[in-house]
KOLBALUM-849567 format. One line per field, with one value per residue (C-alpha): residue number from 0; residue in three letters; x, y, z. Coordinates in steps of 0.1 Angstrom, whole numbers, padded with zeros to 4 digits. Each point is the difference from the previous one (the first is absolute). Layout:
N
seq [NUM	...] $
type [ALA	...] $
px [X	...] $
py [Y	...] $
pz [Z	...] $
This chain:
276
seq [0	1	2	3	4	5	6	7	8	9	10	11	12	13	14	15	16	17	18	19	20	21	22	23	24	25	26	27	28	29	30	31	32	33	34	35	36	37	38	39	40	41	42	43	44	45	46	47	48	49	50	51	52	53	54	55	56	57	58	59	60	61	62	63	64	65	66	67	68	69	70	71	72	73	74	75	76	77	78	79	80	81	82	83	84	85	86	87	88	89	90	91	92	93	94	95	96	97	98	99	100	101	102	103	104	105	106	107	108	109	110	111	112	113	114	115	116	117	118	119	120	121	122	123	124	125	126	127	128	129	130	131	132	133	134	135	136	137	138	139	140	141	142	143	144	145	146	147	148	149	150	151	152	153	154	155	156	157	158	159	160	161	162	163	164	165	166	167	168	169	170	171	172	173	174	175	176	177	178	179	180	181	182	183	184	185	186	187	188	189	190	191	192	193	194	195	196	197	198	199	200	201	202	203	204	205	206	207	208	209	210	211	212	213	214	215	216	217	218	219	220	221	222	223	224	225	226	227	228	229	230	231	232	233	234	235	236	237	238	239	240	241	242	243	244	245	246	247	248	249	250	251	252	253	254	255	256	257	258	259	260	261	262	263	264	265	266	267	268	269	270	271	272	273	274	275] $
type [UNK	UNK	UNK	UNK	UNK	UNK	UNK	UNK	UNK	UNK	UNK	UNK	UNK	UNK	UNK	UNK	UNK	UNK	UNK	UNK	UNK	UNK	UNK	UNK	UNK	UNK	UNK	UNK	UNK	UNK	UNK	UNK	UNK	UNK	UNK	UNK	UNK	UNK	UNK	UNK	UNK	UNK	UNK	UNK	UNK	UNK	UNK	UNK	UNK	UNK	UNK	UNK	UNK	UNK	UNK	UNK	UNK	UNK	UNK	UNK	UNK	UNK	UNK	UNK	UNK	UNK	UNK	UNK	UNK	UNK	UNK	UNK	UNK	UNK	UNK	UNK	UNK	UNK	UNK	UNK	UNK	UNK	UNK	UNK	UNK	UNK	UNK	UNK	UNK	UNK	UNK	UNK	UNK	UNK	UNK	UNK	UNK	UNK	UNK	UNK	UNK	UNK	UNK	UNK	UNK	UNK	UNK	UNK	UNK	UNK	UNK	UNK	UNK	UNK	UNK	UNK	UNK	UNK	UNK	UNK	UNK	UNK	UNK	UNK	UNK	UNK	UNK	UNK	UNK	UNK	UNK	UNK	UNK	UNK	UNK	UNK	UNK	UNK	UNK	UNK	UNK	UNK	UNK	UNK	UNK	UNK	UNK	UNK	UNK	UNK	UNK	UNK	UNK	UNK	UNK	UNK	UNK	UNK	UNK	UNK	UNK	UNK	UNK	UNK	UNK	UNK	UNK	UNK	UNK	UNK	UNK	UNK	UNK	UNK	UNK	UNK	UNK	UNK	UNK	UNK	UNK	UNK	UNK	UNK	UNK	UNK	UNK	UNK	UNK	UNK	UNK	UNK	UNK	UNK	UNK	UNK	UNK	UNK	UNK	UNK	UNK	UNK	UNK	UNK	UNK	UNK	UNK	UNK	UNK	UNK	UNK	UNK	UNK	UNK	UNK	UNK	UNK	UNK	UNK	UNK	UNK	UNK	UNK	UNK	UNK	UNK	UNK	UNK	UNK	UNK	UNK	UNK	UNK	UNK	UNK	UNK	UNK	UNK	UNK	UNK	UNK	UNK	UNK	UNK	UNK	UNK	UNK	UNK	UNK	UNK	UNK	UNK	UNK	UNK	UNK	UNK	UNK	UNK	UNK	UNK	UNK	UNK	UNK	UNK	UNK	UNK	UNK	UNK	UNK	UNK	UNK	UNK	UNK	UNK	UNK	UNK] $
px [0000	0026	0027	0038	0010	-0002	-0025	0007	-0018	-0032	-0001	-0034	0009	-0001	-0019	-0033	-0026	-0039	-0016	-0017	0033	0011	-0032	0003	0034	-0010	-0027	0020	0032	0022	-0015	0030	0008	-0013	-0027	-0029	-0034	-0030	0022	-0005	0027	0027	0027	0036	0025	0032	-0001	0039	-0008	-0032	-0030	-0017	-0034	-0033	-0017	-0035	-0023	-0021	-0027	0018	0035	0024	0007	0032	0002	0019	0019	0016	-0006	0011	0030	-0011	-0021	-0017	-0030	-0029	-0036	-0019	-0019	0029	-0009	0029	-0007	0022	-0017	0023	-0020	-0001	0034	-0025	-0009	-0011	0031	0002	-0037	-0027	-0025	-0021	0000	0024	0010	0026	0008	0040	0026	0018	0036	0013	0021	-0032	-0030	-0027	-0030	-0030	-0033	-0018	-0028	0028	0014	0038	0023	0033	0027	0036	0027	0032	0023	0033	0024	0009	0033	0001	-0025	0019	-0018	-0005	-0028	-0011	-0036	-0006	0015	-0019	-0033	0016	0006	-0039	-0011	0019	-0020	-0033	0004	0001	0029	-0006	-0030	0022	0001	0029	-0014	0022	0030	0014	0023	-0017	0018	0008	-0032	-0026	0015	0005	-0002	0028	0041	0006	0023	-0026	-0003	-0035	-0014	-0037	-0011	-0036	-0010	-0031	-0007	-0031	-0004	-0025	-0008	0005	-0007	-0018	0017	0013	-0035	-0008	0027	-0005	0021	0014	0025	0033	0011	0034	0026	0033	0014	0039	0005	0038	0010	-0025	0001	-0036	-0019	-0036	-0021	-0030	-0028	-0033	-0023	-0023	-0024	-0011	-0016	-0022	-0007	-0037	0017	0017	-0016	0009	-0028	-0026	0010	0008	-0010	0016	0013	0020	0003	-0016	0029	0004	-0004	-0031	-0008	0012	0029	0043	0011	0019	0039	-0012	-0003	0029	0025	-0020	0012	0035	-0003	-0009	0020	0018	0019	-0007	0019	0026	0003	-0025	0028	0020	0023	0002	0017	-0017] $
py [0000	0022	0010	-0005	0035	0035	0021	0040	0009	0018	0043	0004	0039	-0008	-0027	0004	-0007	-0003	0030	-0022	-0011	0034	0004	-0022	0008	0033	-0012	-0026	0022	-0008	-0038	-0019	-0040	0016	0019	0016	-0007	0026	0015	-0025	-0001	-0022	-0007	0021	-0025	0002	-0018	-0011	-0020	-0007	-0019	0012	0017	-0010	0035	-0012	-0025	-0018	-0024	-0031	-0018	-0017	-0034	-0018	-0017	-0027	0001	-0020	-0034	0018	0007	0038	0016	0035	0014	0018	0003	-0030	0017	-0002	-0035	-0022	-0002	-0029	-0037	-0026	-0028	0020	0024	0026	0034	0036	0019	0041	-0006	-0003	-0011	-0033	-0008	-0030	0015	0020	-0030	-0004	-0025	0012	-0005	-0024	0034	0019	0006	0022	0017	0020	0016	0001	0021	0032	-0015	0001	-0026	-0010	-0022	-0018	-0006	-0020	0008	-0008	0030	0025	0006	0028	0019	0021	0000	0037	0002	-0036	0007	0024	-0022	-0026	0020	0018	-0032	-0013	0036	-0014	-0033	0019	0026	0021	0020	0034	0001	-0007	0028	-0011	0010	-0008	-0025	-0009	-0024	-0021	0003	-0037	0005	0003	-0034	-0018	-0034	0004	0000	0034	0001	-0004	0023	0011	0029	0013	0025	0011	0012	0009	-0013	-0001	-0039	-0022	-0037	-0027	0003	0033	0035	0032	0017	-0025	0007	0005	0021	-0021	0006	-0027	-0012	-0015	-0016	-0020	-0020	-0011	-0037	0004	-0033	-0021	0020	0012	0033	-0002	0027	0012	0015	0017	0010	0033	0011	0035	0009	-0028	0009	-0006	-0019	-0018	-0037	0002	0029	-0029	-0013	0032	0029	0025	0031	0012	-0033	-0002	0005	-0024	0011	0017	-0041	-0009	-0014	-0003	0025	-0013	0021	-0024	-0026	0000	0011	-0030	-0027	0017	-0002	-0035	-0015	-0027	-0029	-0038	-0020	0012	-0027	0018	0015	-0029	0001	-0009	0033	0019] $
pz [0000	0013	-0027	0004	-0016	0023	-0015	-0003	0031	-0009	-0005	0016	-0009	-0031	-0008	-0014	0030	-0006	0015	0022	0017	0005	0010	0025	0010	0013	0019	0018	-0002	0034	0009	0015	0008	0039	-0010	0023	-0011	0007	0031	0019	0032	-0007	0026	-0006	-0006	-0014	-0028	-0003	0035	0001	-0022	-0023	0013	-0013	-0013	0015	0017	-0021	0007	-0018	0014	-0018	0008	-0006	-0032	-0016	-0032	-0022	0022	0034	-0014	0004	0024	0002	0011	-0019	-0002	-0012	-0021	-0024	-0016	-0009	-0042	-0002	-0004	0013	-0024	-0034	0006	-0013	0017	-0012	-0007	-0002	-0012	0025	-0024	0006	-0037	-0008	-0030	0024	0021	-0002	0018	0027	0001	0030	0011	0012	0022	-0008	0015	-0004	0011	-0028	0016	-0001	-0031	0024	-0001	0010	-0008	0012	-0023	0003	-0027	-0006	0014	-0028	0004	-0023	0024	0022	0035	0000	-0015	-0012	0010	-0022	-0026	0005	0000	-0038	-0010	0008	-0021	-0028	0004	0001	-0027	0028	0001	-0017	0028	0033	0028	0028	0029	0026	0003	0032	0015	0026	0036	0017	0026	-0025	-0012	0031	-0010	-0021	0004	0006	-0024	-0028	-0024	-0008	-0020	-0004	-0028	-0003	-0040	-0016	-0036	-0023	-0011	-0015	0005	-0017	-0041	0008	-0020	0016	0002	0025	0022	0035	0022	0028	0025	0005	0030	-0011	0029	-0012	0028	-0011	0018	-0015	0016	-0021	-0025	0001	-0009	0014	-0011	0021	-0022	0009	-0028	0015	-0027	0006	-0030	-0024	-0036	-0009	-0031	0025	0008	0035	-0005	0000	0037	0014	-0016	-0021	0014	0034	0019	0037	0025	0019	0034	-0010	-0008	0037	-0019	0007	-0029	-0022	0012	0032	-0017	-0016	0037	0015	-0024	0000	0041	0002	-0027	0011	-0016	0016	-0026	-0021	-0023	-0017	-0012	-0010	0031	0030	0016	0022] $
């Protein structure tokens, strides 16, 4: 999926952007990976030594969730349905249409989830470590790289890249190196054109497991705007998408720190070794 080659890292000054995304940009301008939601209080925290902080109190709670066998653990909200069927190898893939027209196979290397009710979705990679990725910044390559994939690229708005401090990860060696970007791009599903794009915010995290040789890749899928050409239109309406507090729902940015929170490897001969 991923490509070997390092893309040219995209201009989003000078990229040509849908008006909708720069729409969208303004609204939203200054959302960060610790964002508050609706000024609600949040506790102070400094966030080179301390967790990350969940922006609100929903009504939901995420559980703790088992990936890849138990080889992986994290916890999220089970309304995010596991899409992948362990008899067929089949799931719903960047598409959250029912029709089995846009049934694909899932590759053995990932896990993916959605809530088809808010049309969000998220997914774990393994990939093989790109050497040729420098650490600086590998999130955001990652995340160009899955533009490039999409058609997407001439519509991305970076938003925020960050590196993510050891106590927000603290299942993991604190060595690890692990990057978050959030982006903005305008992307339609499946066979659909560009006039059904819908705006959608990425969560993208890339954790570097150096010793197995490993880049997982933490992606939550936040549509904020639906086309009406869109057919996600059909299951949730077109337009500005409900937030989801107002829904007594974890946002999505929560989302997203809660699986990097929890994460935690069980067996690393998922890896194909046996180091720790």
């Amino acid at each position: 999926m991923m490509k070997d080659e390092v893309t040219t890292p995209c201009d989003s000054a000078h990229a040509p952007q849908t008006d909708l995304v720069q729409k969208l940009q303004e609204e939203f301008a200054g959302i960060a990976l610790d964002p508050s939601s609706n000024g609600s209080d949040v506790c102070e925290c400094d966030t080179a030594n301390a967790p990350m902080p969940i922006t609100a109190i929903p009504t939901e709670r995420p559980e703790n969730m088992i990936l890849f066998g138990g080889a992986i653990t994290c916890s999220f909200p089970r309304r995010y349905t596991d899409m992948f069927s362990s008899n067929s190898g089949l799931m719903i893939y960047r598409n959250l249409s029912q029709d089995v027209s846009d049934v694909r196979e899932v590759p053995n290397n990932q896990e993916a989830f959605v809530d088809a009710n808010r049309d969000e979705s998220f997914i774990v990679e393994l990939l093989e470590l790109k050497e040729n990725v420098t650490d600086a910044g590998s999130a955001r390559w990652f995340l160009e790289d899955l533009t490039v994939e999409q058609a997407s690229e001439n519509s991305l708005v970076v938003e925020e890249e960050n590196s993510v401090p050891a106590a927000n990860v603290p299942n993991l060696d604190a060595n690890t190196t692990v990057n978050a970007v959030i982006g903005t791009m305008a992307v339609a599903k499946g066979r659909q054109g560009p006039e059904a794009s819908n705006v959608v915010r990425v969560y993208l995290a890339n954790i570097r497991l150096r010793v197995v040789g490993t880049d997982i890749l933490v992606i939550v899928y936040e549509p904020l705007v639906i086309s009406e050409h869109s057919e996600s239109a059909q299951a949730v309406g077109a337009g500005a998408t409900v937030p989801a507090l107002q829904a007594g729902l974890m946002p999505a940015a929560d989302v997203f720190k809660q699986v990097l929170f929890t994460f935690n490897v069980h067996d690393w001969s998922l890896f194909g070794s046996a180091n720790e």
